[in-house]
C-alpha positions as CSV (number, residue, x, y, z in Angstrom):
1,X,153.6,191.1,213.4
2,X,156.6,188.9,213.6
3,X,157.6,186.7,216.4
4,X,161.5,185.6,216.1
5,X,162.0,182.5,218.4
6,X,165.7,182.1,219.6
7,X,167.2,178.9,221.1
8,X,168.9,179.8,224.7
9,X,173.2,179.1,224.1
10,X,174.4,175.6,224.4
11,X,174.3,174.4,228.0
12,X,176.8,171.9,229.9
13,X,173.7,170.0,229.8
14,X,173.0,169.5,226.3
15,X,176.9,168.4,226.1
16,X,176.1,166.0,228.3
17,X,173.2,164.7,226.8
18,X,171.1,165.3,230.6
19,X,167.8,166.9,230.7
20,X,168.2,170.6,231.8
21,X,166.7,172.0,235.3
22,X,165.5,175.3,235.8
23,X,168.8,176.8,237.4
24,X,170.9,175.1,234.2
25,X,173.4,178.0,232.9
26,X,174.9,178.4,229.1
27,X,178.1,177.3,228.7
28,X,181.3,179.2,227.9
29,X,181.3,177.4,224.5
30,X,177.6,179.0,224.0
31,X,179.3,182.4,223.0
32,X,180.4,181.8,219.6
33,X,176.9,180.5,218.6
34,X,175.3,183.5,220.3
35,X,177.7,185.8,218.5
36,X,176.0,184.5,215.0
37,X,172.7,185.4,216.8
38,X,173.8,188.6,217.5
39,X,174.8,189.0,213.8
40,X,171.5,187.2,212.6
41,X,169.3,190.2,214.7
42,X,170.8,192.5,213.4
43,X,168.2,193.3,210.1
44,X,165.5,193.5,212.7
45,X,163.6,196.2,214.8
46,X,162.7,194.7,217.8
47,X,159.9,196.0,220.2
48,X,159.9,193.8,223.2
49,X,162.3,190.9,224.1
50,X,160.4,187.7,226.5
51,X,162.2,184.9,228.1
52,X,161.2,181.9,229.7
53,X,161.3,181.5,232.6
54,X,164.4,179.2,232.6
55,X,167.7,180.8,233.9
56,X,169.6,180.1,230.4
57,X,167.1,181.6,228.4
58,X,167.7,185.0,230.6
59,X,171.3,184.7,230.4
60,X,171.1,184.4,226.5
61,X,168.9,187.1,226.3
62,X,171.2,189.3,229.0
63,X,174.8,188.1,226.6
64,X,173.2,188.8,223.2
65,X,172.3,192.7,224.7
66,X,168.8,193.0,225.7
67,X,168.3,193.5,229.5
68,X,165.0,194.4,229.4
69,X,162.7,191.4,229.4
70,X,159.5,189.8,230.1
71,X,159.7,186.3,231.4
72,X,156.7,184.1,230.5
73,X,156.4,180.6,231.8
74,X,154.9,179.5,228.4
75,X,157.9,179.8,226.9
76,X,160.0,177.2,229.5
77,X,161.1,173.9,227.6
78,X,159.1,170.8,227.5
79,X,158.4,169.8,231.4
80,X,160.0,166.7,231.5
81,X,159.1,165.9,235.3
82,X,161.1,163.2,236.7
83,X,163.6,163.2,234.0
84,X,165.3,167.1,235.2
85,X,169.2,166.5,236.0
86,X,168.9,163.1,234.3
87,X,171.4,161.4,231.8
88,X,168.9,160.5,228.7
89,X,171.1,157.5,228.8
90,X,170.0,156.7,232.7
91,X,166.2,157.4,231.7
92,X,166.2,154.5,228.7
93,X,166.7,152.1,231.2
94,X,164.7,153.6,234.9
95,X,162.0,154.2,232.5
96,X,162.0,151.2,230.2
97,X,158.0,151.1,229.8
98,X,157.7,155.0,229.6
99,X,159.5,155.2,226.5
100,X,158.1,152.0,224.8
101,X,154.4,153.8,225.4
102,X,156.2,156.8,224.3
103,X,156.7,154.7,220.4
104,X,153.4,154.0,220.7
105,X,151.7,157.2,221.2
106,X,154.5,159.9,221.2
107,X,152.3,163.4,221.3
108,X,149.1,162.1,224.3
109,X,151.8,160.6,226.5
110,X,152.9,162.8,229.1
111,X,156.4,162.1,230.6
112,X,156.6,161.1,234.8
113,X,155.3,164.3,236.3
114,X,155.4,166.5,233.5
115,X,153.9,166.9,230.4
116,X,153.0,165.7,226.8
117,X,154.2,167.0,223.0
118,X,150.2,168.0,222.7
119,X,150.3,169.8,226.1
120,X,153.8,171.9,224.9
121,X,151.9,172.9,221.5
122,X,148.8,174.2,223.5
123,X,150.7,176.3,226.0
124,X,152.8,177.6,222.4
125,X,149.7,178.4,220.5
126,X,148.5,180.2,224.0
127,X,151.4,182.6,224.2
128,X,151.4,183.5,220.2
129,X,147.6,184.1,220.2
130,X,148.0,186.4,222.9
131,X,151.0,188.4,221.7
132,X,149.9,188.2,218.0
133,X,148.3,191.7,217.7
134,X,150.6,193.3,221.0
135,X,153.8,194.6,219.0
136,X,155.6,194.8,215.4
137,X,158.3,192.3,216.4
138,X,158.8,190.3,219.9
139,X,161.9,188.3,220.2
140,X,161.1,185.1,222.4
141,X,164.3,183.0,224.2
142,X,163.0,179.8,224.8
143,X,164.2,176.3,223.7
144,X,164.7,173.3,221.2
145,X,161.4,171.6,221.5
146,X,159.1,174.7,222.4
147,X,160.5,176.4,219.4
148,X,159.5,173.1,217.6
149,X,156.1,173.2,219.4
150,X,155.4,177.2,217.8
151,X,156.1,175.4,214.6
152,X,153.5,172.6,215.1
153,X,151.0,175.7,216.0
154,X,151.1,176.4,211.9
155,X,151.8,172.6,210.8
156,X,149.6,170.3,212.6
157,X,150.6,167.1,211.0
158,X,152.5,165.6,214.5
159,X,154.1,162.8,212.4
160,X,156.8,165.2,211.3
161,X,157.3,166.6,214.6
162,X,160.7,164.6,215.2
163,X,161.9,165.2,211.7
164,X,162.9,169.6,213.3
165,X,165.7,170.4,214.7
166,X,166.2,173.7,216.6
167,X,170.2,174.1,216.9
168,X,171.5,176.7,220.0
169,X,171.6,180.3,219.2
170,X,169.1,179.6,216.0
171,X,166.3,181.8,214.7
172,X,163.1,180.7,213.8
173,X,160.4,183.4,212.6
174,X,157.1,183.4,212.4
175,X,155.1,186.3,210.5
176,X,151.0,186.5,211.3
177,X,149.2,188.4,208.7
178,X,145.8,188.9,208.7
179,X,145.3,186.8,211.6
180,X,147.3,184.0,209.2
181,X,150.8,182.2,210.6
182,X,153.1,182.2,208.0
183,X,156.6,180.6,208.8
184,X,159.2,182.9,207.6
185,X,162.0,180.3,208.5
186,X,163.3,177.4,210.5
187,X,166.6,176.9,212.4
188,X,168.5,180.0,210.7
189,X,172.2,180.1,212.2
């Protein structure tokens, strides 16, 4: 069983540095990245595509070919509550205590109205354990930090957790074997 991850195309919002809302769309500048995708899924056979529930995610999945799709809310990115349609910048200084708890204990603390890095990782490991035996290869179109939250499923050790990076348009694999997550690779573009 192998379940490829896929990072939605870049977003105006991700230019911007402002925390996406559901109705963000991809970019016309997401297409050249998404062409790589197209290129990169091209050695494999896959049996059933799943979005989040995010409106990007379904546009990548829609420009890259596959119409067909489940949408499953596990897959949506981080909720960062009171942060959607945000600058980052803005939120440094609204929510000046917020992020200096956040130093302190950066995987427990849940952001204003949403949630926490431990919360993403259980709603992750939720959605592979139930797909794990369902199909040969899924293809998931989701985002940067729940792609890095599937990853922390296998790793565990939360003090690497900042040290991924999941570019736009990117694959990450993961094989299961014998009921054993293997990660096939990280970030492939």
């Amino acid at each position: 069983m192998k379940i490829i991850f896929l990072r939605h195309g870049l977003t105006e919002s991700n230019k911007s540095k402002r925390f996406s809302t559901a109705d963000t769309k991809i970019s016309k500048d997401a297409y050249k990245d998404l062409d790589k995708s197209k290129f990169n899924l091209r050695d494999y056979n896959v049996d059933k595509v799943y979005t989040s529930k995010l409106l990007r995610s379904k546009e990548t999945a829609e420009y890259l070919g596959f119409n067909e799709y489940t949408e499953d809310k596990r897959l949506n990115e981080m909720d960062f509550g009171d942060f959607k349609g945000k600058r980052i910048s803005d939120t440094l200084i609204e929510y000046e205590n917020f992020y200096k708890e956040r130093k302190l204990n950066p995987y427990d603390i849940r952001y204003p109205g949403g949630e926490s890095v431990k919360d993403l990782i259980k709603r992750l490991d939720d959605f592979i354990e139930d797909k794990k035996t369902s199909h040969n290869t899924i293809l998931c179109v989701s985002h940067g930090i729940a792609i890095r939250a599937a990853i922390f499923t296998i790793l565990n050790d939360l003090s690497n957790f900042e040290n991924f990076w999941i570019d736009n348009g990117s694959l990450t694999i993961i094989n299961i074997e014998n009921n054993k997550k293997i990660l096939e690779c990280v970030n492939k573009i």
